[in-house]
N, CA, C and O atoms as a GROMACS GRO file, in nm:
protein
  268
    1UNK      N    1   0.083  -0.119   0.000
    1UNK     CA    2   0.000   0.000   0.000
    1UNK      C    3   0.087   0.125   0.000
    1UNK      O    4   0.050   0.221  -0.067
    2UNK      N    5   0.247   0.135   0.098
    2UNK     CA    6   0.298   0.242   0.058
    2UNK      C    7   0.318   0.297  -0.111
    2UNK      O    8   0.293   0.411  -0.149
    3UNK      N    9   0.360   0.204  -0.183
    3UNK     CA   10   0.362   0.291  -0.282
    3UNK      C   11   0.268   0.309  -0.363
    3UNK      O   12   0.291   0.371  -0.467
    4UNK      N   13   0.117   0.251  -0.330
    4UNK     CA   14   0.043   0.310  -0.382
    4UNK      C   15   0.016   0.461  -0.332
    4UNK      O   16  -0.001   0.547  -0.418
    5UNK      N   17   0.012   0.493  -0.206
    5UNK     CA   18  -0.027   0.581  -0.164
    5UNK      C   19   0.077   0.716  -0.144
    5UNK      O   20   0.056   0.824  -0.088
    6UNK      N   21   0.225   0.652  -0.226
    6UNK     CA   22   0.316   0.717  -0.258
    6UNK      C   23   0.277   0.796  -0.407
    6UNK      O   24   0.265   0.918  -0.411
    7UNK      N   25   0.259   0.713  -0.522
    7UNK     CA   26   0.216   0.720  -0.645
    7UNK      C   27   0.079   0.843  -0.633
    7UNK      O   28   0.078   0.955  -0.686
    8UNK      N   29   0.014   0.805  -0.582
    8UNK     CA   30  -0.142   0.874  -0.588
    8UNK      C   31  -0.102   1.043  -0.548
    8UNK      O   32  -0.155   1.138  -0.606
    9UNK      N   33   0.000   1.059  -0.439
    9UNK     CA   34   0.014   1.154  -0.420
    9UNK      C   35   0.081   1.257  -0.532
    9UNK      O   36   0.035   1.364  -0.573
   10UNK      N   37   0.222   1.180  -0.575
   10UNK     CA   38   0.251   1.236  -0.703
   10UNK      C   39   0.216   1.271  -0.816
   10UNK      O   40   0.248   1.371  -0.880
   11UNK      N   41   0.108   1.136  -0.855
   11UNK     CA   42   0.016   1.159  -0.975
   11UNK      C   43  -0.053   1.314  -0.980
   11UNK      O   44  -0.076   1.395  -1.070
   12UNK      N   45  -0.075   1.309  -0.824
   12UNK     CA   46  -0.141   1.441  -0.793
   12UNK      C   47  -0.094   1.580  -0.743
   12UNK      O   48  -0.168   1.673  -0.710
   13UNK      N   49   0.053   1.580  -0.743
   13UNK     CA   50   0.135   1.678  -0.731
   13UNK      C   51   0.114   1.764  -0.607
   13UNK      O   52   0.094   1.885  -0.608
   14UNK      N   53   0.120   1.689  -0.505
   14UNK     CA   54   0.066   1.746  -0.344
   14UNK      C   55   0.247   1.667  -0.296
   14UNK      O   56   0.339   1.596  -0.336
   15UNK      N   57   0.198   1.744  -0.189
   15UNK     CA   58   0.306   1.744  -0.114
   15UNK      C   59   0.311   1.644  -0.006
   15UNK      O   60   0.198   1.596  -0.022
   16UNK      N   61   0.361   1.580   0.091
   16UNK     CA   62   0.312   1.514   0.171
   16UNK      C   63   0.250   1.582   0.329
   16UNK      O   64   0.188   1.536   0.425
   17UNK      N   65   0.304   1.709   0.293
   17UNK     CA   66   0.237   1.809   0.431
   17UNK      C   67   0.139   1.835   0.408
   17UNK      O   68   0.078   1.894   0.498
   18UNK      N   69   0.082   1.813   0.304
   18UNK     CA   70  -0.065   1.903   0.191
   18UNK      C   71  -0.127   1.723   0.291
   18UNK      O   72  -0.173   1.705   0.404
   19UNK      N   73  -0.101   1.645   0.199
   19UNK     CA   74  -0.158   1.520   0.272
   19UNK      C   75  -0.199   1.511   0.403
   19UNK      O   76  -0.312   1.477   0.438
   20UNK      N   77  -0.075   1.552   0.504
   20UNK     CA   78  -0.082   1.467   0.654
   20UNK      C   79  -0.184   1.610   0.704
   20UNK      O   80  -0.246   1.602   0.810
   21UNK      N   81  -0.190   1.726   0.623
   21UNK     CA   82  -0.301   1.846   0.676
   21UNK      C   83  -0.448   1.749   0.640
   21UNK      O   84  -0.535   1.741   0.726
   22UNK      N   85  -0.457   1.705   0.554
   22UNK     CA   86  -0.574   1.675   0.508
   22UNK      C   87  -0.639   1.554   0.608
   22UNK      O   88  -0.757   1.536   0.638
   23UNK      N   89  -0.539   1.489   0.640
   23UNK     CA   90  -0.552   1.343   0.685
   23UNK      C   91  -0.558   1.382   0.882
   23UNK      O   92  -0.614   1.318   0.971
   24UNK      N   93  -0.457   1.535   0.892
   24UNK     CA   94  -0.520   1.552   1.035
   24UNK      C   95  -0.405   1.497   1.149
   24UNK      O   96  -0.422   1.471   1.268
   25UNK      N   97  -0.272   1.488   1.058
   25UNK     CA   98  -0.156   1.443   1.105
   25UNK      C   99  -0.041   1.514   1.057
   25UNK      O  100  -0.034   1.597   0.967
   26UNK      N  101   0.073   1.454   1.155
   26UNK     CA  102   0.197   1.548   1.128
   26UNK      C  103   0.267   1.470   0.956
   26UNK      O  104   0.229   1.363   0.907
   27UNK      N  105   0.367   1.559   0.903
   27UNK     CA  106   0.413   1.503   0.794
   27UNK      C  107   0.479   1.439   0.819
   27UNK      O  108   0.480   1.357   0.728
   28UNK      N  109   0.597   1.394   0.944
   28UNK     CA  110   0.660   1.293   1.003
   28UNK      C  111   0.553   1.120   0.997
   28UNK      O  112   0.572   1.004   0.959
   29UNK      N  113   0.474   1.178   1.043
   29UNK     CA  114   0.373   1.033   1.072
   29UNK      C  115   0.338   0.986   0.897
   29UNK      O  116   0.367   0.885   0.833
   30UNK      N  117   0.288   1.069   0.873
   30UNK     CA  118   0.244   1.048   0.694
   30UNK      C  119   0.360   1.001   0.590
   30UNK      O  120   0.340   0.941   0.484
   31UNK      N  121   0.480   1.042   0.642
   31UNK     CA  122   0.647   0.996   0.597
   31UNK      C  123   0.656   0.848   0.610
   31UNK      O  124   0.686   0.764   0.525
   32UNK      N  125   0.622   0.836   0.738
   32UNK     CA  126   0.623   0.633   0.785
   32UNK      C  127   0.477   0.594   0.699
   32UNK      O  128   0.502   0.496   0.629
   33UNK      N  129   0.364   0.629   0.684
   33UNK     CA  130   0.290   0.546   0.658
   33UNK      C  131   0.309   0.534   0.465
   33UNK      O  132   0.249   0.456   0.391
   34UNK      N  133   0.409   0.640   0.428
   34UNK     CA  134   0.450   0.618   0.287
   34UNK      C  135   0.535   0.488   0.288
   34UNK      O  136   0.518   0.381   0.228
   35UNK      N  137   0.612   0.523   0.356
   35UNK     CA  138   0.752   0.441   0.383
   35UNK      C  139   0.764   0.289   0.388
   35UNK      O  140   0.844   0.206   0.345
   36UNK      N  141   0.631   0.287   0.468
   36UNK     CA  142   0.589   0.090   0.506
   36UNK      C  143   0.624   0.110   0.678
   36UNK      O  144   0.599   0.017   0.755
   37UNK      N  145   0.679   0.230   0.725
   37UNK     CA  146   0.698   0.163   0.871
   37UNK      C  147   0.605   0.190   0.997
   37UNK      O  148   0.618   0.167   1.117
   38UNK      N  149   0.505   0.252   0.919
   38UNK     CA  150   0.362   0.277   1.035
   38UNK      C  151   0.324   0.215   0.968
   38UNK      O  152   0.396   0.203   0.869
   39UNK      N  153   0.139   0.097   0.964
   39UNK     CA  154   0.043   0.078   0.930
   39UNK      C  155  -0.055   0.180   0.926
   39UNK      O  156  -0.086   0.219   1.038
   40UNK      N  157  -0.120   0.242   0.823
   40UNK     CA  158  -0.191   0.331   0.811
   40UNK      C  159  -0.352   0.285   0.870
   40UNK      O  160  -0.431   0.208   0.814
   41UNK      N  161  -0.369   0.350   0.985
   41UNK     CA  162  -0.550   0.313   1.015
   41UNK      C  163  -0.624   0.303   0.913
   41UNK      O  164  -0.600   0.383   0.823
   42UNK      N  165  -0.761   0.182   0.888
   42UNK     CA  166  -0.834   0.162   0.817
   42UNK      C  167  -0.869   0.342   0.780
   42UNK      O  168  -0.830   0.408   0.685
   43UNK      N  169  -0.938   0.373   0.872
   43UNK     CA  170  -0.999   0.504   0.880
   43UNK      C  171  -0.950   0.643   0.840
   43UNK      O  172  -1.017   0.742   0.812
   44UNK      N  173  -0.816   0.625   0.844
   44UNK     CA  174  -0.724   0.718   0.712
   44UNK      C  175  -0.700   0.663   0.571
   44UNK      O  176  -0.660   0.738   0.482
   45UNK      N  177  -0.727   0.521   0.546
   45UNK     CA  178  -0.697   0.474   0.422
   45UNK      C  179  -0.818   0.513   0.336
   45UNK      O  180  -0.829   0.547   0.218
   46UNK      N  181  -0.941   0.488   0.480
   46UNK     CA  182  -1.103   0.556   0.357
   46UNK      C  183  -1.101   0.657   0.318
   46UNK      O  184  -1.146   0.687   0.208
   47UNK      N  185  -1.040   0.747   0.409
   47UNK     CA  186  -1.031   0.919   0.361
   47UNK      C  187  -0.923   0.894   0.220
   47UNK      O  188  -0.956   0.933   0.108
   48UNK      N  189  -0.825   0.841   0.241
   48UNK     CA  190  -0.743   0.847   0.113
   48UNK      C  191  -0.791   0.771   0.004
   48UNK      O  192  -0.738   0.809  -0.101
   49UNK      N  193  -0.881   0.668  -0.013
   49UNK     CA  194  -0.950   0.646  -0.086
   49UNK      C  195  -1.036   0.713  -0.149
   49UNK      O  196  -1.047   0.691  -0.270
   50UNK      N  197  -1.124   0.818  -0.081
   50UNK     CA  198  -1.228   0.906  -0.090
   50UNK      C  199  -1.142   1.018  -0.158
   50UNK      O  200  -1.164   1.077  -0.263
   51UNK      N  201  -1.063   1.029  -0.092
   51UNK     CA  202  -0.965   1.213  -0.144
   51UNK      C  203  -0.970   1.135  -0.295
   51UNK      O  204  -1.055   1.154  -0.382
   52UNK      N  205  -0.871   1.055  -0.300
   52UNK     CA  206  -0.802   1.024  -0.484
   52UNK      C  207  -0.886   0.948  -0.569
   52UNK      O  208  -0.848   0.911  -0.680
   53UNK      N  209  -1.009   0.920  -0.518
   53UNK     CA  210  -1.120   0.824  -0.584
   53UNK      C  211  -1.107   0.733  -0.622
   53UNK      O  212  -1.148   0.686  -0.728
   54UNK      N  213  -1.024   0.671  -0.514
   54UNK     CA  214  -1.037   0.501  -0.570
   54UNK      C  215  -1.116   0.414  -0.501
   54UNK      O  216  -1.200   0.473  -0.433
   55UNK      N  217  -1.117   0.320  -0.496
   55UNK     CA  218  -1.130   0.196  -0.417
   55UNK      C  219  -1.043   0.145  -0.304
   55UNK      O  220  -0.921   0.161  -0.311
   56UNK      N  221  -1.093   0.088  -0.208
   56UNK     CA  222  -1.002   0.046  -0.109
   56UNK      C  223  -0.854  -0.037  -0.144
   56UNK      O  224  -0.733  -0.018  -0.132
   57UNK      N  225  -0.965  -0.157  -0.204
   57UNK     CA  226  -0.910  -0.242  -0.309
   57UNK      C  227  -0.778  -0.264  -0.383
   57UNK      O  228  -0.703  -0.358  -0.410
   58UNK      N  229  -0.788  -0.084  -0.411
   58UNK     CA  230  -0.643  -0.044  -0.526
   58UNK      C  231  -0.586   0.005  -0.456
   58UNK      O  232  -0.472  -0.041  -0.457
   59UNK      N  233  -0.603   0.109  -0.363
   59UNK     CA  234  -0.514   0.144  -0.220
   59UNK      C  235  -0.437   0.064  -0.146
   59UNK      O  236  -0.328   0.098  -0.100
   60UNK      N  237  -0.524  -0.114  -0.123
   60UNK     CA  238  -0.433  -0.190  -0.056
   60UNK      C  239  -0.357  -0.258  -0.168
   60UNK      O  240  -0.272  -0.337  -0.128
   61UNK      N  241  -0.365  -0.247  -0.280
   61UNK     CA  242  -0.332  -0.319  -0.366
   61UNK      C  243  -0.375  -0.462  -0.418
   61UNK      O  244  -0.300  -0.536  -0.482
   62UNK      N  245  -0.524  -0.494  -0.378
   62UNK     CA  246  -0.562  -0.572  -0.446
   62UNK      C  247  -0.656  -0.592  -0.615
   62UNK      O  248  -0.716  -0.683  -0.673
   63UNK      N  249  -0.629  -0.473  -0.636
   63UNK     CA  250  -0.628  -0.445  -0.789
   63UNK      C  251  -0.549  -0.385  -0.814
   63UNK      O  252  -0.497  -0.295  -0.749
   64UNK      N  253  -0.517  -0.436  -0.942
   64UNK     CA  254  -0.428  -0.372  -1.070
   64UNK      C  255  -0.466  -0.197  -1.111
   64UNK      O  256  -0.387  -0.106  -1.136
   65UNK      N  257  -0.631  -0.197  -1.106
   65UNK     CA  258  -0.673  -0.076  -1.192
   65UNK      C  259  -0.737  -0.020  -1.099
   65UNK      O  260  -0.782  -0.078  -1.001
   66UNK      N  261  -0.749   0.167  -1.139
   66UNK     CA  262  -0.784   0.215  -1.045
   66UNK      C  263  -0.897   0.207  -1.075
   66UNK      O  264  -0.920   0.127  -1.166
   67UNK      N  265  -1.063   0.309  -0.994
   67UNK     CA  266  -1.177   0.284  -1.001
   67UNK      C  267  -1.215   0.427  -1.036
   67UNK      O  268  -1.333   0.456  -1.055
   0.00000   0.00000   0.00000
């Protein structure tokens, strides 16, 4: 899931402070959950699902394509 949620951000040309504002966290914390070394709460992954319009699915990486 990190690099999906690495990718999505870039695709989208945000920053990761733009992110961890949105998400309601520091950019340190949002750094690890890019990284792989936090687990990102279900409940921030829906918001990041919801922000970039995907599916959970493609967020955790169980699809190929986005939605």
């Amino acid at each position: 899931m990190n690099l999906r949620i690495r990718a999505l951000r870039e695709d989208a040309d945000l920053t990761q402070k733009e992110i961890a504002s949105y998400l309601h966290c520091d950019q340190s914390l949002y750094s690890k959950y890019e990284r792989g070394e936090r687990m990102l709460p279900l409940d921030l992954a829906v918001k990041l699902a919801q922000f970039y319009q995907v599916s959970l699915d493609y967020l955790v990486g169980l699809k190929k394509e986005r939605d």
